[in-house]
PARO-536744 format. One line per field, with one value per atom (N, C-alpha, C, O): z, x, y; atom name. Coordinates in pm, whole numbers, plus 50000, padded with zeros to 5 digits. Layout:
BEGIN
c3	(Z;...)
c1	(X;...)
c2	(Y;...)
atome	(CA;...)
//
This chain:
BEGIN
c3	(52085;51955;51916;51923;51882;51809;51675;51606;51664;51500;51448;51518;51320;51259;51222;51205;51203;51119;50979;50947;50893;50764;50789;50733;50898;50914;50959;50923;51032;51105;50961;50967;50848;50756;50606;50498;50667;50566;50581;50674;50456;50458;50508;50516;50536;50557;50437;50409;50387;50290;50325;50364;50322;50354;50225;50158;50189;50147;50149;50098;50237;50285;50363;50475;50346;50428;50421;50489;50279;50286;50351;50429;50333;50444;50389;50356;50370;50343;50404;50465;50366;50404;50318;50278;50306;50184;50138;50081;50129;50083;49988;49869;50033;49937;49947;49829;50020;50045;49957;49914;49958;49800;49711;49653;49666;49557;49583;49697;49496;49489;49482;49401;49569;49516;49349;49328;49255;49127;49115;49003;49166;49092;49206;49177;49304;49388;49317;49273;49328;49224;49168;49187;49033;48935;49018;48946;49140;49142;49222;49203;49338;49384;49330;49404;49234;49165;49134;49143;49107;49049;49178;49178;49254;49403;49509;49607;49493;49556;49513;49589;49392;49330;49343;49326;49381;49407;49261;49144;49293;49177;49163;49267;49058;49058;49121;49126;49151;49210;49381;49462;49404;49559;49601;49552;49706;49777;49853;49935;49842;49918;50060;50084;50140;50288;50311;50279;50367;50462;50604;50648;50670;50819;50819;50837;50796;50838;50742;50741;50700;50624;50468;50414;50393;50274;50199;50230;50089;49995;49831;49775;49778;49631;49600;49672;49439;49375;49416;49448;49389;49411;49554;49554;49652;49745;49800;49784;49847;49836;50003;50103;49977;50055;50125;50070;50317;50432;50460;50442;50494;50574;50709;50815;50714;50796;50799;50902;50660;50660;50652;50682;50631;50650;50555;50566;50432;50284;50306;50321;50305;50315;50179;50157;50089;49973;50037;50079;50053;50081;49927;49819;49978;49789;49893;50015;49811;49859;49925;49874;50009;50080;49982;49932;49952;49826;49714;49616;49698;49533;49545;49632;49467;49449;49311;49210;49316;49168;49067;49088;48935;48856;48759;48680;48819;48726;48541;48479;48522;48345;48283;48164)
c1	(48427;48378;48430;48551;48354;48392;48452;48448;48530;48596;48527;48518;48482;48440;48541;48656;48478;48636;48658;48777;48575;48604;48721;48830;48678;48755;48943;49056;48900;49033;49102;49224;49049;49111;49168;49216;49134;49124;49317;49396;49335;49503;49453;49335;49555;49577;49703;49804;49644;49735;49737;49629;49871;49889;49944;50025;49891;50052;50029;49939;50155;50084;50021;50036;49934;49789;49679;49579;49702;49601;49620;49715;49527;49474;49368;49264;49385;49220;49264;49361;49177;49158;49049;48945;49135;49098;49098;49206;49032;49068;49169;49140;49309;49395;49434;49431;49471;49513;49470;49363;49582;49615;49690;49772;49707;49720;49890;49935;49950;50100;50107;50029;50209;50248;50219;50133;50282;50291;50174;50156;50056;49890;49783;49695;49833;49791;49832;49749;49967;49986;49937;49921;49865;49795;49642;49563;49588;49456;49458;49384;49589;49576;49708;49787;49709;49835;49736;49772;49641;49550;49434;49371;49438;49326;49403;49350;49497;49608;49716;49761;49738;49825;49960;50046;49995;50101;50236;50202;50345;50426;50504;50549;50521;50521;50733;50800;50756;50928;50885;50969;50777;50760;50813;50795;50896;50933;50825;50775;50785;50692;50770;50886;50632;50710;50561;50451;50583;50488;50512;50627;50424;50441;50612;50694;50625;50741;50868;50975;50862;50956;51021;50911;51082;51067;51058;51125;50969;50980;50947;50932;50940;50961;50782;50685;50809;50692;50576;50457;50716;50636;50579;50533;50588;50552;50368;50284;50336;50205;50120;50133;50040;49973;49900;49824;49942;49847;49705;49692;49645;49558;49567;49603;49536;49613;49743;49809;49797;49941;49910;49792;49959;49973;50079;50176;50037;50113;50133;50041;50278;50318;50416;50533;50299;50402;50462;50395;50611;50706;50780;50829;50758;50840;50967;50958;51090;51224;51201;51134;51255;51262;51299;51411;51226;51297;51250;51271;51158;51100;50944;50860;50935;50824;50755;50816;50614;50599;50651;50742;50578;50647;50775;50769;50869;51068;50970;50870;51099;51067;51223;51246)
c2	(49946;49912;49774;49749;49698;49565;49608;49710;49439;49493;49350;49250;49361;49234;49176;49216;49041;48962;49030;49032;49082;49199;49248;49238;49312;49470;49395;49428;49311;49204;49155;49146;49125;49063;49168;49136;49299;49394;49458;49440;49528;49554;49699;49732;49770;49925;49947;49883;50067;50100;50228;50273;50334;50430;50484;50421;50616;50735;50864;50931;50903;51028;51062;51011;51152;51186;51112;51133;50960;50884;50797;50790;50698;50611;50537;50595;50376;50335;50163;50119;50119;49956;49938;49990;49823;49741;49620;49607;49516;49361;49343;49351;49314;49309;49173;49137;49067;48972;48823;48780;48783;48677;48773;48701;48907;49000;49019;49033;49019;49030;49165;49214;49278;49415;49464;49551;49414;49431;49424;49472;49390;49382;49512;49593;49483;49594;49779;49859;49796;49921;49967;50087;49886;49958;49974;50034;49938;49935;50086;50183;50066;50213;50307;50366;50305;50456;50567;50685;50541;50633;50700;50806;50617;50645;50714;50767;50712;50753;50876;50961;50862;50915;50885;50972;50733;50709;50724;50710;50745;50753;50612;50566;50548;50446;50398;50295;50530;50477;50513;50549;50498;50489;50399;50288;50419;50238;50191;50268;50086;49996;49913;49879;49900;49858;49783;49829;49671;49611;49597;49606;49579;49639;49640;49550;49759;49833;49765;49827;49701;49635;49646;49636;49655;49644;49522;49424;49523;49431;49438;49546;49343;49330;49357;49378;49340;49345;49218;49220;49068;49009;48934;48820;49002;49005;48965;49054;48866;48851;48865;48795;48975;49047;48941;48862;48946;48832;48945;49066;48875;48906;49019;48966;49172;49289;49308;49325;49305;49362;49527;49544;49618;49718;49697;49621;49799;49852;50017;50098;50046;50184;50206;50176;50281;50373;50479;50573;50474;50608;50699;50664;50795;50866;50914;50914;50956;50981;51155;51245;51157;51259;51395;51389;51505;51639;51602;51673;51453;51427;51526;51505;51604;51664;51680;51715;51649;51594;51502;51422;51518;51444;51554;51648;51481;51434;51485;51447;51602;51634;51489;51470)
atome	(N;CA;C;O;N;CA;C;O;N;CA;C;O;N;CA;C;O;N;CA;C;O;N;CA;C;O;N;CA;C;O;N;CA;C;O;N;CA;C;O;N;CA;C;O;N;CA;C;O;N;CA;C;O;N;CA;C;O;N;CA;C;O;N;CA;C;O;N;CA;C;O;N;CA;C;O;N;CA;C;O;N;CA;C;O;N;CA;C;O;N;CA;C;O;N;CA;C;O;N;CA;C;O;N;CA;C;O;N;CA;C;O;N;CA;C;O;N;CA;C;O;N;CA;C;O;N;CA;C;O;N;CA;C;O;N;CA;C;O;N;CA;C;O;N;CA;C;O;N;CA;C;O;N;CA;C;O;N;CA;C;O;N;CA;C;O;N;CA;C;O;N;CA;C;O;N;CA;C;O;N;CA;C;O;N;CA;C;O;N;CA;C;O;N;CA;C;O;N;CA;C;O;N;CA;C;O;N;CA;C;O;N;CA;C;O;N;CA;C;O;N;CA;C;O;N;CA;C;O;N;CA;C;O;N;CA;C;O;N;CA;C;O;N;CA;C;O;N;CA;C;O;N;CA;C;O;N;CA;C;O;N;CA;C;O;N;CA;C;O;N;CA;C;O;N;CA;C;O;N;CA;C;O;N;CA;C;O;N;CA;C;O;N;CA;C;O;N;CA;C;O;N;CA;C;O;N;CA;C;O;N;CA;C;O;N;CA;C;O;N;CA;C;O;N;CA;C;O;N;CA;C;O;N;CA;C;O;N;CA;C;O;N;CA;C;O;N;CA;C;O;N;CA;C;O;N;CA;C;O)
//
């Protein structure tokens, strides 16, 4: 299968069992969040990782990075 240059320039975002790709690149962490917290259900004290790494909010998304929301190991749901 060919990959287009699209698909070559597209992020992978993971959490969980999800999975999507998506044009994120130019977009800083802190602006990405609010687009997938809700598509996702991410909780907003997830730690964020780019290919494999950690980083900050303001962190600005390349072209096929790979974005992994992790939640802490025993956090279940939302904290009263």
């Amino acid at each position: 299968m060919e990959t287009t240059a699209t698909e070559a320039q597209a992020t992978r975002v993971v959490y969980g069992v999800n999975d999507l790709e998506v044009d994120l690149a130019g977009r800083r962490i802190a602006a990405v969040y609010p687009v997938l917290e809700q598509v996702l259900n991410i909780p907003r004290e997830a730690k964020v990782t780019v290919n494999g790494g950690s980083v900050d909010d303001d962190y600005v998304v390349r072209p096929g990075d790979e974005i992994e929301f992790l939640k802490n190991a025993g956090v279940k749901g939302h904290q009263a």
